[in-house]
DOPAKE-122857 format. One record per residue (C-alpha): residue in three letters; x, y, z. Coordinates in steps of 0.2 Angstrom, whole numbers, plus 5000, padded with zeros to 4 digits. Example, Ala and Ser with C-alpha at 12.3 -4.5 7.8 and 13.67 -1.06 7.14 Angstrom:
<kolbas>
ALA506249785039;SER506849955036;
</kolbas>
This chain:
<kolbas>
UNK511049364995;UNK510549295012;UNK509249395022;UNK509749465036;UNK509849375054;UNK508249425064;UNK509249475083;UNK508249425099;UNK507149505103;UNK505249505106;UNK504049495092;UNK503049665100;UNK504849765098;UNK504849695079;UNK503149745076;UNK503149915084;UNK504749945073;UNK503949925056;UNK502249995065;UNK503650155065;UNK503950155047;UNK502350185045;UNK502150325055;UNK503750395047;UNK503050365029;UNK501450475034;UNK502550625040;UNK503650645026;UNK501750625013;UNK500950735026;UNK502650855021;UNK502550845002;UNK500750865001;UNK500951025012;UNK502351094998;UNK501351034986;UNK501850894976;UNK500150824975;UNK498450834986;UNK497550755000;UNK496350855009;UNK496250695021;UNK497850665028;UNK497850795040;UNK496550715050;UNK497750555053;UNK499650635053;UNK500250815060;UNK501050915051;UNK503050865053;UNK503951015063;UNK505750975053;UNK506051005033;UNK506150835023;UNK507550825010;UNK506750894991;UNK507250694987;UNK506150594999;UNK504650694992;UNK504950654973;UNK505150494978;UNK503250494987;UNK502750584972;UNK503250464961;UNK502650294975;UNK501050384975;UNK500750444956;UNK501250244952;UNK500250164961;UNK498550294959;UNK498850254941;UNK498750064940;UNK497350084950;UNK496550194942;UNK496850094928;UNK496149924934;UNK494550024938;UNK494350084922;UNK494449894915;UNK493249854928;UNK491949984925;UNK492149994946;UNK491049854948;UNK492649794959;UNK493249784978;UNK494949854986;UNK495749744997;UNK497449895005;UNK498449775015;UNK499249855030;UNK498650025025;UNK499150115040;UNK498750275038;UNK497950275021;UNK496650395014;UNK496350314999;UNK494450285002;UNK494150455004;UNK494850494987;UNK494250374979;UNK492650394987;UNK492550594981;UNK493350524961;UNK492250384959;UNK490950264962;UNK491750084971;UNK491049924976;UNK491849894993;UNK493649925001;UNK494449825015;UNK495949895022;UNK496949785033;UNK498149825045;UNK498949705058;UNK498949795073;UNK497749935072;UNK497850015090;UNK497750195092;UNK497650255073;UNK495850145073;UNK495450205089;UNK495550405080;UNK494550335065;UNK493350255074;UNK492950395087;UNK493050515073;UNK491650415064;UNK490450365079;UNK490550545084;UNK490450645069;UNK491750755077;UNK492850765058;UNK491250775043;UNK492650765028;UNK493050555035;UNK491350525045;UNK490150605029;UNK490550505016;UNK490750335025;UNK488750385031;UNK488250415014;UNK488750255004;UNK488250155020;UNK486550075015;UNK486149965029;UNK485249995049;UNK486850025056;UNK488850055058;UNK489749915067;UNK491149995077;UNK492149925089;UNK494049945096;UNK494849825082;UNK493649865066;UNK492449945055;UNK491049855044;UNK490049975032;UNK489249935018;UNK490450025007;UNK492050035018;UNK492649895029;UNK494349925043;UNK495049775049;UNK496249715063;UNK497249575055;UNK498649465055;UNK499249445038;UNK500249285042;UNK498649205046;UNK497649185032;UNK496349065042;UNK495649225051;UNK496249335038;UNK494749265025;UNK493649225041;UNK493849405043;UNK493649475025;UNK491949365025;UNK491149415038;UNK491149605031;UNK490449515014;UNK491949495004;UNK491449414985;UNK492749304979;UNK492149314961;UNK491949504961;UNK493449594953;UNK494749614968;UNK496249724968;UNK497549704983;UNK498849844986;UNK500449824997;UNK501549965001;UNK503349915008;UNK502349775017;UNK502649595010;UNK504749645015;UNK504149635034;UNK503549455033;UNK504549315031;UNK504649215012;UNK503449095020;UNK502149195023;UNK502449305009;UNK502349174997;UNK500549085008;UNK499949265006;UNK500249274987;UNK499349104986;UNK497949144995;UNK497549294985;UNK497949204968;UNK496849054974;UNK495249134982;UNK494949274968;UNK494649214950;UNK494949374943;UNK496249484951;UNK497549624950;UNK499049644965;UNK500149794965;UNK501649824974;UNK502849934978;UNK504149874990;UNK506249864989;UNK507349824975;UNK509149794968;UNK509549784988;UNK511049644986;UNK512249804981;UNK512949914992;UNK511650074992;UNK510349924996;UNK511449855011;UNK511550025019;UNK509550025019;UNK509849865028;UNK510749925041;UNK510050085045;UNK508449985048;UNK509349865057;UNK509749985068;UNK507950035072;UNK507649875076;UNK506849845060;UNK507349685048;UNK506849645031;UNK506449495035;UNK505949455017;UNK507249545006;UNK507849364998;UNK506049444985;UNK507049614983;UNK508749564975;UNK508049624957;UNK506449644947;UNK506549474942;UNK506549404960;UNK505049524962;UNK504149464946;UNK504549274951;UNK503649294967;UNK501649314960;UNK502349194945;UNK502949064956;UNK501049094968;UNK499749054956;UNK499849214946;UNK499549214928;UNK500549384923;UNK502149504931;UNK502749684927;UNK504149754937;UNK504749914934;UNK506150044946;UNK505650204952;UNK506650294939;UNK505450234924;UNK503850264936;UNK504550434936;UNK504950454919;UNK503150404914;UNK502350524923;UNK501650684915;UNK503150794908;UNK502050964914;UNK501550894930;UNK503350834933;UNK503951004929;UNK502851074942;UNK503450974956;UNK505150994952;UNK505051194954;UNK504451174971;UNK506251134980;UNK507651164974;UNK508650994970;UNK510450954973;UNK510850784978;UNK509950724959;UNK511250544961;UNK510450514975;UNK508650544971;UNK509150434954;UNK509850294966;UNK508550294979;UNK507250274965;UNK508450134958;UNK508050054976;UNK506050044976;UNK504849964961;UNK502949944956;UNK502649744952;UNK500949714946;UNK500149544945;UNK498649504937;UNK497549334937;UNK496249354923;UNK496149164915;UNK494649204903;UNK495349354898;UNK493649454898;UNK494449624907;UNK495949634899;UNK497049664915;UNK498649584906;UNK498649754897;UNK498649854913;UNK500349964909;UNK500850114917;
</kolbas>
């Protein structure tokens, strides 16, 4: 299947196109978490609350994304006894250091996003002027050193780190990571979320590398596209196509095996890929039950084929064998 053809236009129309998935993502998570699929006393601080309905299908699918990926997390910090650090690449609008922040006990976490703008701007007023105490208090508290660095583009805390980056360019991407005291030998998990489809196979694959080269010991997740060479796949094409939006690198989402051979092919020693539809079945029978009392439900073929359409791949690099991440499962 051959990507799809990248139409004139400038590179700011492109970026500000995916920037708008983003900000579509967080309503429809903002939505589910006010019906109740699952909670986040954070969000509401980054995304309003959406004024239309989303479809009961959309929100079993963020339920599932975000139950996924919390547990292989949660999993690779439990094999880490948290002595670890979080790299969340292109995090947009992301709350997981607050969570994790109230769960448990972490090292560091770095989220990068390529054009912060005015979501950073909200984070970092919010933080300099203590205007929000549920995001500002608990970045004070685990911040043990004179002062916060704050500007326009970034954030550097001793526990928490925000950063302004250009994932195609790993040069000032590890630059970056180093000056907020990124350690390379610590225990480094990297999440992307629907991110690695935006950049082209090139840079996807340099990014891979980069990771799998610079950390000894290290877990990627990913949730992104899959099975998109049938039809239901081309019409996601399209209808970001439309948007302006290309997936630039969907050649990695024609099946879980191209989504495995990626990290295999990029210096990493271990792949799992797995559909939506098994994240879901995996999840808690009594919890899933819950949710799916909240909305009533009657387009279930197309829940079943939207979650047919997204995965969790997991990579892990672990070449001593000492934490065990080859056994990271759902």
């Amino acid at each position: 299947m051959a990507g799809p053809s990248r139409p004139p236009q400038t590179a700011d129309v492109f970026d500000e196109a995916v920037r708008g998935t983003c900000d579509d993502a967080s309503l429809c998570k903002r939505y589910a978490i006010s019906v109740g699929y699952w909670k986040d006393p954070y969000i509401e601080y980054f995304v309003r609350q959406p004024k239309e309905r989303k479809a009961p299908e959309i929100s079993r699918g963020y339920y599932a994304r975000v139950q996924g990926v919390s547990n292989l997390l949660a999993a690779f910090l439990k094999k880490t006894e948290c002595n670890c650090q979080i790299i969340n690449l292109g995090a947009g609008m992301d709350t997981l250091f607050w969570k994790l922040k109230k769960e448990a006990s972490v090292l560091g976490e770095w989220r990068l996003k390529r054009n912060s703008g005015v979501r950073w701007k909200l984070c970092s007023d919010t933080i300099r002027d203590g205007a929000k105490p549920p995001l500002s208090k608990p970045i004070m508290e685990s911040h043990s050193g004179e002062s916060l660095l704050i500007d326009a583009h970034s954030l550097d805390s001793s526990r928490y780190a925000i950063i302004g980056a250009d994932l195609r360019e790993l040069p000032k991407l590890e630059e970056q990571l180093r000056r907020c005291n990124l350690d390379p030998q610590l225990p480094t998990v990297l999440v992307a979320e629907c991110v690695l489809i935006y950049m082209t196979q090139e840079h996807s694959a340099g990014l891979l590398r980069w990771a799998a080269g610079i950390f000894p010991v290290a877990m990627f997740i990913n949730y992104e596209q899959v099975n998109m060479a049938d039809r239901f796949g081309q019409i996601m094409v399209e209808n970001l196509q439309s948007r302006h939006c290309n997936l630039i690198g969907v050649e990695h989402c024609r099946s879980l095996e191209t989504q495995k051979d990626r990290f295999l092919q990029n210096g990493w020693e271990t792949a799992t890929a797995v559909d939506m539809v098994t994240v879901y079945a995996s999840l808690p029978p009594a919890d899933v039950k819950r949710i799916e009392a909240l909305e009533f439900l009657d387009e279930k073929e197309l829940l079943e084929q939207l979650m047919q359409h997204y995965c969790l791949c997991w990579a892990t690099k672990d070449s001593a064998g000492d934490l065990g991440l080859a056994e990271i499962t759902l």
